[in-house]
C-alpha positions as CSV (number, residue, x, y, z in Angstrom):
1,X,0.0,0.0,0.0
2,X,1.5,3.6,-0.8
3,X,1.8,6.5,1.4
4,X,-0.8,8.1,-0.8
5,X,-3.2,5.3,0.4
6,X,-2.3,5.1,4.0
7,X,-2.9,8.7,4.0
8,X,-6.6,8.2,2.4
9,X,-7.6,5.8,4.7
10,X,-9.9,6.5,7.1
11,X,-9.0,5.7,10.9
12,X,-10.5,2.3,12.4
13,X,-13.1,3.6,15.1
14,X,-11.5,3.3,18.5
15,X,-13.1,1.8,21.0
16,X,-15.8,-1.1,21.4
17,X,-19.6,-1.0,20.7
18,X,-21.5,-0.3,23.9
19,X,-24.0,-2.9,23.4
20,X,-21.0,-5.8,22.4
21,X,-19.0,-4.4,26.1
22,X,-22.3,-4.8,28.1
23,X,-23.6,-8.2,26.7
24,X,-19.7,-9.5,27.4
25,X,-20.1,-8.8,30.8
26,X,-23.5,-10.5,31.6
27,X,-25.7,-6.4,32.2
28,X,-27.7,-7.9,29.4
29,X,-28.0,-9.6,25.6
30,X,-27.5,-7.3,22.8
31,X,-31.2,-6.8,21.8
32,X,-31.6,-5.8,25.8
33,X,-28.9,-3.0,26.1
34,X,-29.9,-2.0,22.4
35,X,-33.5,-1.4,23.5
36,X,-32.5,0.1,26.6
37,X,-30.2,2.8,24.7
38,X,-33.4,3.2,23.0
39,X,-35.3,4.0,26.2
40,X,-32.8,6.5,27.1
41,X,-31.6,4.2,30.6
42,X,-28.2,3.4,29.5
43,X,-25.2,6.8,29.7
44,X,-21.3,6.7,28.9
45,X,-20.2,9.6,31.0
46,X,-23.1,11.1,32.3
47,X,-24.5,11.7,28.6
48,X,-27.5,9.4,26.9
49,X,-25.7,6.9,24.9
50,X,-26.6,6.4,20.9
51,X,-27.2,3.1,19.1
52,X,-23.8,2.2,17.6
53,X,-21.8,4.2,20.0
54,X,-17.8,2.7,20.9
55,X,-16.6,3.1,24.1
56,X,-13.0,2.2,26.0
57,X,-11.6,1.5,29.8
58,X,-11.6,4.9,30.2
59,X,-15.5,5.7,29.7
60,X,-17.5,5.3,32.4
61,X,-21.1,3.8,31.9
62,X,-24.1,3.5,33.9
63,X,-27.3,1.7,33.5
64,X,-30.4,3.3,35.4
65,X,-27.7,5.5,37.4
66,X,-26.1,2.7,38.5
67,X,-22.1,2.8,37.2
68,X,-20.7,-1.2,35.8
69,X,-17.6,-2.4,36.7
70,X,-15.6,-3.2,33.9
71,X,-13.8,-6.3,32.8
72,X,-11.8,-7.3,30.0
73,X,-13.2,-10.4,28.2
74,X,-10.6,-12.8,29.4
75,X,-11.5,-12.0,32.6
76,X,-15.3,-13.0,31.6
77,X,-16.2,-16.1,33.9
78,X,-18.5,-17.6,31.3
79,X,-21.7,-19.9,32.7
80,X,-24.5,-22.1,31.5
81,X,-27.3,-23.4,33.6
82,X,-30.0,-25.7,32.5
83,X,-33.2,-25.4,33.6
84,X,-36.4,-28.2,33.1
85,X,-39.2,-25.3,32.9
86,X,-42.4,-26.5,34.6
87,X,-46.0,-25.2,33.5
88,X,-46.9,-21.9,34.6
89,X,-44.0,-20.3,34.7
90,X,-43.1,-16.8,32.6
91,X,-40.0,-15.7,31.4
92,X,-39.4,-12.9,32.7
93,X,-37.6,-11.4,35.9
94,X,-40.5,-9.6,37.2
95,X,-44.2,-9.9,36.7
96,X,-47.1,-7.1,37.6
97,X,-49.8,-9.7,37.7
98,X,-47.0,-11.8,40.7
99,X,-47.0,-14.8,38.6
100,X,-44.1,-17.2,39.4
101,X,-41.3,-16.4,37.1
102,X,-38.3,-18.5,36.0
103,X,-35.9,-16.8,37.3
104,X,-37.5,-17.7,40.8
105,X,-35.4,-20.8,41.5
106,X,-32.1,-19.9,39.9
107,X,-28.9,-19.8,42.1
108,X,-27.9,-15.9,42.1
109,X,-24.2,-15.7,40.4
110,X,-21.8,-13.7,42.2
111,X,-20.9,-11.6,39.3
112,X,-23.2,-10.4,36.1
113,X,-26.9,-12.0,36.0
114,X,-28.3,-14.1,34.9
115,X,-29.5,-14.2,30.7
116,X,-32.3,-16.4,29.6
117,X,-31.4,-17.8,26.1
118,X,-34.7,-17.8,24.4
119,X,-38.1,-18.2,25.7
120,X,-41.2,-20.2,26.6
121,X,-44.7,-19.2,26.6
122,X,-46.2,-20.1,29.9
123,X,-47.8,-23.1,28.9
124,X,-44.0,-24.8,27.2
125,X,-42.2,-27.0,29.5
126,X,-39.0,-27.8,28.9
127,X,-35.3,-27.2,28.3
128,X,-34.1,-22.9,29.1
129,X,-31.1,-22.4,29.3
130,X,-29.2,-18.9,30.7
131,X,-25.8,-17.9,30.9
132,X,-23.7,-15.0,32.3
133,X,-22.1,-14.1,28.6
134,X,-24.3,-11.7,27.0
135,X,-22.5,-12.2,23.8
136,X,-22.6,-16.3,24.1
137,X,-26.8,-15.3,24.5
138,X,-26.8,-13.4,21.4
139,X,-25.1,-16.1,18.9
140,X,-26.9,-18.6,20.4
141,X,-30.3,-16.8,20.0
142,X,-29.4,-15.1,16.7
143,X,-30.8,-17.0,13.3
144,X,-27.1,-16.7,11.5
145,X,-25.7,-19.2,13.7
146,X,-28.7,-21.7,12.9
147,X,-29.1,-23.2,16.1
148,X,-32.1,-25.8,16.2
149,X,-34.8,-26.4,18.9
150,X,-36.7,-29.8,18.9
151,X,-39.7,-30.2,20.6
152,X,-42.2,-32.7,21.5
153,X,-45.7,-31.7,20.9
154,X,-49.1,-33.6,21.5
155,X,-51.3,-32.4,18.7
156,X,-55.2,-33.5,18.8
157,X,-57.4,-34.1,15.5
158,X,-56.8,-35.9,12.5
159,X,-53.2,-35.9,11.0
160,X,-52.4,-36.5,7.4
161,X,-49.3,-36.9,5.5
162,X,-50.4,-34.1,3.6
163,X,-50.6,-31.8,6.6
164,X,-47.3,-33.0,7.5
165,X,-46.0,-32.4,4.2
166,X,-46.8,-29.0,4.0
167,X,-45.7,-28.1,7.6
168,X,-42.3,-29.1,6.3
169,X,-42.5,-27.5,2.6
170,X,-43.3,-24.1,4.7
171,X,-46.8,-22.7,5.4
172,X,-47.3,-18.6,5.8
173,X,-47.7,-17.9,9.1
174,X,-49.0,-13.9,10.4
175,X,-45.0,-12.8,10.4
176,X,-44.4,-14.1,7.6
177,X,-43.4,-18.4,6.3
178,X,-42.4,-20.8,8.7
179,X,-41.7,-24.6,8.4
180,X,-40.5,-27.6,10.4
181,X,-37.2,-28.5,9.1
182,X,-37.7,-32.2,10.8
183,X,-40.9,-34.0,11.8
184,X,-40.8,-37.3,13.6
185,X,-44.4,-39.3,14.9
186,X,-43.3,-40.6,18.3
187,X,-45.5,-43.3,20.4
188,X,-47.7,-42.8,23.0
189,X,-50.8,-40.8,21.7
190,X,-54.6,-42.6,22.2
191,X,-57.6,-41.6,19.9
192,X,-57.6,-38.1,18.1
193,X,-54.2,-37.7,20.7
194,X,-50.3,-37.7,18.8
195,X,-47.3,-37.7,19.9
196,X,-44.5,-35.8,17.6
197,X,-40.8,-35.0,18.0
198,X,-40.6,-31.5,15.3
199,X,-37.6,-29.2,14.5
200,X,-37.5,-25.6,14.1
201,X,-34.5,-23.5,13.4
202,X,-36.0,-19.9,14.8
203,X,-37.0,-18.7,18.1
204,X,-40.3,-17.1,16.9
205,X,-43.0,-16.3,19.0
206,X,-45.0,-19.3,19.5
207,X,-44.1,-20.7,16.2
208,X,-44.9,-24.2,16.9
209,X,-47.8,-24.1,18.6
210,X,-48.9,-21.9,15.6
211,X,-47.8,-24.0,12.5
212,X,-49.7,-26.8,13.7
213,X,-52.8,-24.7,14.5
214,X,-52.4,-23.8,10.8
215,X,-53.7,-27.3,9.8
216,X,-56.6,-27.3,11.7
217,X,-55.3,-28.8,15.2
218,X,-55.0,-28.1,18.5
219,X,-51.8,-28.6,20.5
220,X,-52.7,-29.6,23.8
221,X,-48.7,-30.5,25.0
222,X,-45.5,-28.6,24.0
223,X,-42.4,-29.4,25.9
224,X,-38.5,-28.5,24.7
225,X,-36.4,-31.1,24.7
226,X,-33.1,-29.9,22.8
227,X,-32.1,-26.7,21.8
228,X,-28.7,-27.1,19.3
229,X,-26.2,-29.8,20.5
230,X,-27.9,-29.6,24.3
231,X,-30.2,-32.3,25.4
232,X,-32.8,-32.6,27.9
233,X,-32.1,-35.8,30.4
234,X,-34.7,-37.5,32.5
235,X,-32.2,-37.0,36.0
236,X,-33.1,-33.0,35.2
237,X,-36.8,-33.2,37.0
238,X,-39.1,-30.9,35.8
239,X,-38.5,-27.4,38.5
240,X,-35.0,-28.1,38.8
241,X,-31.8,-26.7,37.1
242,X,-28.3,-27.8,36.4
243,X,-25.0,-25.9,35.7
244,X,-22.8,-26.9,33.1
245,X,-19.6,-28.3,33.3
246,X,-16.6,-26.5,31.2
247,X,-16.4,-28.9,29.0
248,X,-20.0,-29.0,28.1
249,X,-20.1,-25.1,28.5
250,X,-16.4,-24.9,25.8
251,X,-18.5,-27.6,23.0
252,X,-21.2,-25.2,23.2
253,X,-19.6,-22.0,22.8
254,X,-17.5,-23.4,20.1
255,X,-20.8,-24.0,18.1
256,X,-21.6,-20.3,17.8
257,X,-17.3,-19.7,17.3
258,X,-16.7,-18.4,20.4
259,X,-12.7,-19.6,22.1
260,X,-12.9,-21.3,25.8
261,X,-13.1,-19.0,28.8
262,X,-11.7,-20.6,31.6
263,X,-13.6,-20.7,35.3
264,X,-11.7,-19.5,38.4
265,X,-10.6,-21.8,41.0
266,X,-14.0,-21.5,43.4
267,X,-12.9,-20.8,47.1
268,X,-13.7,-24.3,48.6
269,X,-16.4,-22.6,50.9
270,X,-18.0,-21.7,47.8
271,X,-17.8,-24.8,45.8
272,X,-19.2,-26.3,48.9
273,X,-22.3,-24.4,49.1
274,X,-22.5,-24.5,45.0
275,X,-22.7,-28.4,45.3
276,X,-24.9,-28.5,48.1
277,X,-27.4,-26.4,46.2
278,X,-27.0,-28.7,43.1
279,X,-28.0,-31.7,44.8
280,X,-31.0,-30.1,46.1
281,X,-31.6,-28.9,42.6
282,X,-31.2,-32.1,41.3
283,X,-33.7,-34.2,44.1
284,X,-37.5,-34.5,42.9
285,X,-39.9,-32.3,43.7
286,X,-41.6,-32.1,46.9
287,X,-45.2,-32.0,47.4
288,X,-45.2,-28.4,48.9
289,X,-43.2,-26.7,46.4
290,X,-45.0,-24.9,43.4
291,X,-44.9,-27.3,40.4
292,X,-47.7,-29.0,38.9
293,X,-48.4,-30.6,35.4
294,X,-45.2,-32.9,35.4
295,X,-43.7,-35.2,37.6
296,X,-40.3,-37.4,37.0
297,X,-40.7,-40.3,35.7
298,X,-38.9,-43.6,36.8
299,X,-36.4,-46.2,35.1
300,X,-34.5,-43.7,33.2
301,X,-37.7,-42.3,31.3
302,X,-38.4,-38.6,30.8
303,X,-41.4,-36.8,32.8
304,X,-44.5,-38.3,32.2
305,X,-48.4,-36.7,33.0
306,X,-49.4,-37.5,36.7
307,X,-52.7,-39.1,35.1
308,X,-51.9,-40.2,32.0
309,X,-48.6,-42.5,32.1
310,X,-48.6,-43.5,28.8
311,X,-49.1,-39.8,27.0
312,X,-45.8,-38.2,27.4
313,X,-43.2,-39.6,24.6
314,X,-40.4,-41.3,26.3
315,X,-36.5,-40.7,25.6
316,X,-34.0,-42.7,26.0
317,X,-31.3,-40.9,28.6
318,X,-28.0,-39.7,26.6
319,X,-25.2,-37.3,27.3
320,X,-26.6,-33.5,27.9
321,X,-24.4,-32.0,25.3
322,X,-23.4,-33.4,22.0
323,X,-20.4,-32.3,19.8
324,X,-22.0,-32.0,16.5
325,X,-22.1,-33.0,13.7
326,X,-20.6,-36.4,15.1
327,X,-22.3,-37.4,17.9
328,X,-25.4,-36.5,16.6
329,X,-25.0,-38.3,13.5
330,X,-24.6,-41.7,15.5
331,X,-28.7,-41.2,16.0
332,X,-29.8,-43.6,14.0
333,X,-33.5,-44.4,13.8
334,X,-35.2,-47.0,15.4
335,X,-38.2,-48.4,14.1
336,X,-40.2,-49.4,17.1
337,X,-39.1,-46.3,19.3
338,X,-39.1,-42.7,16.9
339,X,-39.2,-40.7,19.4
340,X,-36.8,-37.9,18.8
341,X,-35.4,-36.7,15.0
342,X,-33.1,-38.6,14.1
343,X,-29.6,-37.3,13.3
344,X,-28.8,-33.8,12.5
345,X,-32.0,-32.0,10.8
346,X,-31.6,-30.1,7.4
347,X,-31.0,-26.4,7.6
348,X,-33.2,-23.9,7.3
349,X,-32.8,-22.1,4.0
């Protein structure tokens, strides 16, 4: 390059964007601190901050008048917890109408918060996850990195391979087309009652439950049970959560291209309490505490309707996370059990 060029080049921007430095550090995903720039809540030295605006070590930024302490990203403890969402819950860290919420059982972490990645409507059970790594939230959640969510739905009326045809072709939904990229009967329905294991590759506002309503049917169960390489085991009961180990937390990260952020060494007081709290996590739930609908299951099978043993589609247990494309590609279908999509579902184009 000539002098005559170097000249003409414009200067990189110095500095970060302030929604990437805020998301790294756990104050909130991208879309959050984006929309709260919007609302005029978020300042970078006393003054409003703008949408696209770069900020450094030496800019001081506050969120609702409160000032964040600053880390640099290696520093960034990076965490995942599982979470088997019951019924009833809403996601969301405060409700006006005092519903419970799901951030109502989660441990608090001693630094950032706590990010939901995605959502569930209040009558989805199943896998949430949340993490302290705002930008970990956003690649997962974002449609460029293709993450898929499978689901297993209990859809009443009559069900043709036509219907099933078209939900997979694509059907135009409200907000525009929307299609199953995978649809798998499972066992276990009775009557107009069907089981179904079904793929999507966005996070759309009740888009399951409203592509099958698009045929003419009602779905009467909806419960997560993967969402991208992460599986939902039956030893998670339904109101209980799990934190990932590294290893699981590094194979997930490394599926939205994001380098391994060691944890620091836990003061053995802490770890203590941290494992305590886990095995509480991890017992069934008691018959005071708030969770209704579900109930674990026995012999290794996933959570099954109090009433109705034989409705819920069972799963074989299997590791929580999977490094794809291998270990997904070893799921080879079964021909009396279907239970789950098989192998790794087509993208979405």
């Amino acid at each position: 390059m000539s002098e005559q060029d170097l000249q003409e080049t414009p200067p990189r921007p110095a500095g970060e964007k302030l929604q990437k430095v805020l998301a790294r550090i756990g104050v909130g995903s991208r879309r959050d601190v984006e929309a709260w720039i919007g609302e005029g809540r978020i300042k970078v030295n006393g003054v409003a901050a703008t949408l696209g605006q770069r900020v450094d070590l030496h800019d001081a930024i506050s969120v609702d008048g409160r000032l964040i302490k600053r880390e640099e990203a290696s520093e960034t403890v990076r965490r995942v917890i599982m979470y088997n969402k019951p019924d009833g819950e809403i996601c969301t860290r405060d409700d006006p109408e005092g519903r419970p919420t799901v951030f109502d059982r989660l441990p608090r972490p001693k630094e950032g918060r706590w990010i939901n990645i995605g959502r569930l409507d209040i009558n989805t059970t199943g896998l949430l996850m949340f993490t302290t790594d705002g930008e970990l939230a956003n690649r997962l959640m974002h449609p460029s990195y293709e993450m898929d969510r499978e689901y297993a739905v209990r859809v009443r009326g009559e069900v043709d391979e036509d219907m099933l045809t078209r939900l997979k072709n694509g059907v135009m939904l409200e907000d525009g087309p929307a299609r199953f990229t995978d649809i798998q009967e499972a066992p276990g329905g009775e009557g107009f009652n069907h089981w179904y294991h079904c793929v999507v590759m966005e996070g759309r506002n009740r888009e399951v439950r409203r592509l099958w309503e698009s045929q003419g049917l009602v779905v009467s169960r909806l419960k997560r049970v993967r969402f991208g390489p992460v599986f939902l085991n039956s030893d998670l009961p339904m109101g209980r959560w799990r934190e990932m180990s590294q290893g699981e937390v590094d194979i997930l990260a490394a599926e939205v291209g994001l380098t391994p952020v060691a944890m620091p060494a836990m003061k053995a007081k802490v770890k203590d309490k941290l494992e305590r709290m886990q095995r509480k996590s991890s017992k069934p739930v008691g018959r005071g505490e708030r969770v209704r609908t579900l109930r674990p299951a026995k012999d290794g099978a996933t959570e099954r309707p109090a009433r109705q043993p034989r409705d819920e589609s069972p799963r074989k247990g299997r590791s929580t996370v999977a490094e794809r494309p291998s270990e997904m590609n070893k799921r080879k279908p079964a021909p009396k059990r279907p239970g789950s999509s098989r192998g790794k579902p087509p993208r979405a184009e």
